[in-house]
Structures are given as structure tokens and as C-alpha cells.
C-alpha positions as a printed NumPy array, in Angstrom:
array([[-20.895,  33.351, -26.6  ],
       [-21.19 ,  37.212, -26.204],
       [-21.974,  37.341, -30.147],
       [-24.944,  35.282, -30.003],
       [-26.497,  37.405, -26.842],
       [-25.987,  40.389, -28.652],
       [-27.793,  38.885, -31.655],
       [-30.763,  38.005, -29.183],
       [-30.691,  41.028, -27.434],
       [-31.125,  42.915, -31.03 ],
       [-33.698,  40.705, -32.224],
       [-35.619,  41.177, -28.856],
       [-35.214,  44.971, -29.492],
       [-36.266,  44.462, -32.816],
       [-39.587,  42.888, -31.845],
       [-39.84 ,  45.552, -29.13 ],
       [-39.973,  48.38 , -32.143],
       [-42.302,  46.613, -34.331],
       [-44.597,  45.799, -30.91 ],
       [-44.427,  49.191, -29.506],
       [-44.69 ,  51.75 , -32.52 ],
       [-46.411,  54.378, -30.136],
       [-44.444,  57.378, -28.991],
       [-44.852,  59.158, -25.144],
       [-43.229,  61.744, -23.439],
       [-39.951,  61.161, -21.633],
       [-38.934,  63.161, -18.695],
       [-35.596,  63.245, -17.018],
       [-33.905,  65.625, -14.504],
       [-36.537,  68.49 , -15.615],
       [-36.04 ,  67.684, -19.322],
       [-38.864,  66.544, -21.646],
       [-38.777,  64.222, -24.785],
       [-41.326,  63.103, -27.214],
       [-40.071,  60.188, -28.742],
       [-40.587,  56.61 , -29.877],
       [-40.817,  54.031, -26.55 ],
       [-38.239,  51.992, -28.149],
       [-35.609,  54.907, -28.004],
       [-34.658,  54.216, -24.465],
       [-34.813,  50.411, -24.811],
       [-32.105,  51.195, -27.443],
       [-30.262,  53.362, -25.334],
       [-30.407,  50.684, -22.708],
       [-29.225,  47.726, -25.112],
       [-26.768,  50.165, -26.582],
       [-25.249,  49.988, -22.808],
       [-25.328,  46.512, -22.484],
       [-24.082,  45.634, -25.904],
       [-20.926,  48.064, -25.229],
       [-20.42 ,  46.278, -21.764],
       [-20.767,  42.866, -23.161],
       [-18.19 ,  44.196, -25.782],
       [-16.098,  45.209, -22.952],
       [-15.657,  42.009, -20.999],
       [-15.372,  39.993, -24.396],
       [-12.487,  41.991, -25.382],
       [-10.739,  41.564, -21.407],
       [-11.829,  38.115, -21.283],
       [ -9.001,  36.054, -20.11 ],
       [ -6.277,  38.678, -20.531],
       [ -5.159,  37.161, -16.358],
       [ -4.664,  33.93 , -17.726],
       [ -2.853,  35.718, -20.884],
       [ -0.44 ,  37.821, -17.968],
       [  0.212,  34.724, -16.13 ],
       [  1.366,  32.82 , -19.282],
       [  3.895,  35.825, -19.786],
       [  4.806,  35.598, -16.928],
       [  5.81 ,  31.263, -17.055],
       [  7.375,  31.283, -20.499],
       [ 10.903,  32.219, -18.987],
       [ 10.589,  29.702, -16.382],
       [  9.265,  26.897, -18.816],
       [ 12.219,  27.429, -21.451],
       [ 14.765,  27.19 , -18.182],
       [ 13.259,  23.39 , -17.149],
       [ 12.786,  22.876, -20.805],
       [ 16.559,  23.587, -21.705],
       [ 17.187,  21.999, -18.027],
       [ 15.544,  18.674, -19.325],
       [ 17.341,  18.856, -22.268],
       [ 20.774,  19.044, -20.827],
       [ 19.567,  15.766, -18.256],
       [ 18.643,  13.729, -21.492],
       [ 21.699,  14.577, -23.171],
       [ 23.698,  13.246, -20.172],
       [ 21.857,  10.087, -19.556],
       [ 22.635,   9.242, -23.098],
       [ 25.878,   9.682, -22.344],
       [ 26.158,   7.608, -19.557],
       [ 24.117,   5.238, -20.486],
       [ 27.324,   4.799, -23.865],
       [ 29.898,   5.112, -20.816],
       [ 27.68 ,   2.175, -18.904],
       [ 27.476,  -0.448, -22.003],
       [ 31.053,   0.431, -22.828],
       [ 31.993,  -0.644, -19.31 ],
       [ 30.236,  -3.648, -19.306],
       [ 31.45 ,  -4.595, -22.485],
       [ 35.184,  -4.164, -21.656],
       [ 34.116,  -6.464, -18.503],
       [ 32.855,  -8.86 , -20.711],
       [ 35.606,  -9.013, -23.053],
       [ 38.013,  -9.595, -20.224],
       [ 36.381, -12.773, -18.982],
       [ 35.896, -14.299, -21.822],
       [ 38.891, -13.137, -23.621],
       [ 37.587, -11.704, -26.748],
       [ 37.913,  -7.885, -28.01 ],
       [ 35.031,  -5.427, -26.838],
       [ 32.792,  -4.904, -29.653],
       [ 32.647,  -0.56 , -30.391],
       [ 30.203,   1.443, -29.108],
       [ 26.514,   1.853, -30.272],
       [ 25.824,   4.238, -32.96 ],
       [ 23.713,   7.054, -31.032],
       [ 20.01 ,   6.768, -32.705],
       [ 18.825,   9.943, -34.893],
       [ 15.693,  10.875, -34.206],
       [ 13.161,   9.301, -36.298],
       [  9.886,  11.213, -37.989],
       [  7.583,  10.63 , -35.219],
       [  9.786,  12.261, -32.571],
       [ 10.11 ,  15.085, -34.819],
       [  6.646,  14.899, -34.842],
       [  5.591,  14.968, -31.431],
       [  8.442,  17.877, -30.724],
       [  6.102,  19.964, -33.136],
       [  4.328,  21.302, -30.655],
       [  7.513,  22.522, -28.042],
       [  9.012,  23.961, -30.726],
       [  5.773,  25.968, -31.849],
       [  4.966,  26.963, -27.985],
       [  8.788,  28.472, -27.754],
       [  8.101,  31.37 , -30.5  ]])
């Protein structure tokens, strides 16, 4: 965005020059200068274009601070909701192990062994891409 209105506001300086090739006297604080008119246009665009520069280059850099500022705090819940998925996989095991033993009681039969825990497949791997690219 700040590129293309410094392009237009050089193009529109351009035209000025090629409009305006007429020179006049400037006066300023009890100094006098014959010059070009589109000197001081220049000087004045030269003053925008370094302000436009200016905010460009701070653009955002609150929303950059804050961010800085969250990362700690989003590993902690990240790690946090780690350690709560680990454990509800556990329990979950301890749960279907119970209710297997209870099952093999009543009806007299052994209690079949405990489910395998799942790997991970591709796609989770996947769609963990990006959590593990934000952490670095």
C-alpha cells in the first residue's frame, strides 16, 4: 500500500516538472532562490515519501510487542494441554481395562489385554505442522 502512493505521488511530481518548466524566485526567512517551481514540490514529496517510509517501516511493530509478549504464556497452555491429553488417554486405558475385568467376571471368561495406544497417523502430523512451526 505505501509503495504504490509513493509511485503516484512521483508520477504526479513527474507531470508537475514537465507542466511547470518555468523557474521564479523563492523567498524564505530573508533568503532568496531562483530556481525551478518544481524544486519545492520535490522538497515537499521528499517529506512525505520519508514519512510514508517511516510509518511503513513501524507499521504493526504493537501487534509484533504484544505477540512477544504471549509466546511464553501460549507454550505454558500448550504444554498444559498436552499433559491433559496425555492423561485422558490414560484413563480412558485404566476405564476400558476396568470394565473389561467387570465383564470378564460375570460372564466368566478371561479379560481380553489392553488396546494398543494408536500412533499418530500422517494427517495429525499434518495438522501439528503448524504448532510446531509457531513454537520456533
Amino acid at each position: 500500500m505505501y509503495l504504490i502512493a509513493l509511485i503516484v505521488l512521483f508520477v504526479l511530481l513527474g507531470v508537475f516538472a514537465v507542466q511547470n518548466p518555468g523557474t521564479q524566485d523563492f523567498s524564505l526567512l530573508g533568503y532568496v532562490w531562483h530556481m525551478p517551481l518544481w524544486v519545492p514540490t520535490a522538497v515537499g514529496m521528499g517529506l512525505a515519501s520519508a514519512l510514508l517510509v517511516l510509518q511503513a517501516g513501524t507499521a504493526g511493530l504493537g501487534s509484533r510487542f504484544q505477540q512477544l509478549g504471549h509466546a511464553r504464556e501460549i507454550d505454558e497452555h500448550r504444554g498444559l494441554i498436552a499433559d491433559l491429553r496425555d492423561e485422558n488417554a490414560r484413563l480412558r486405558e485404566e476405564v476400558a481395562a476396568r470394565r473389561g475385568e467387570l465383564s470378564g467376571l460375570r460372564s466368566g471368561a478371561t479379560p481380553p489385554a489392553a488396546p494398543a495406544v494408536a500412533r499418530p497417523s500422517w494427517r495429525d502430523s499434518v495438522r501439528n505442522w503448524g504448532g510446531r512451526l509457531a513454537n520456533r
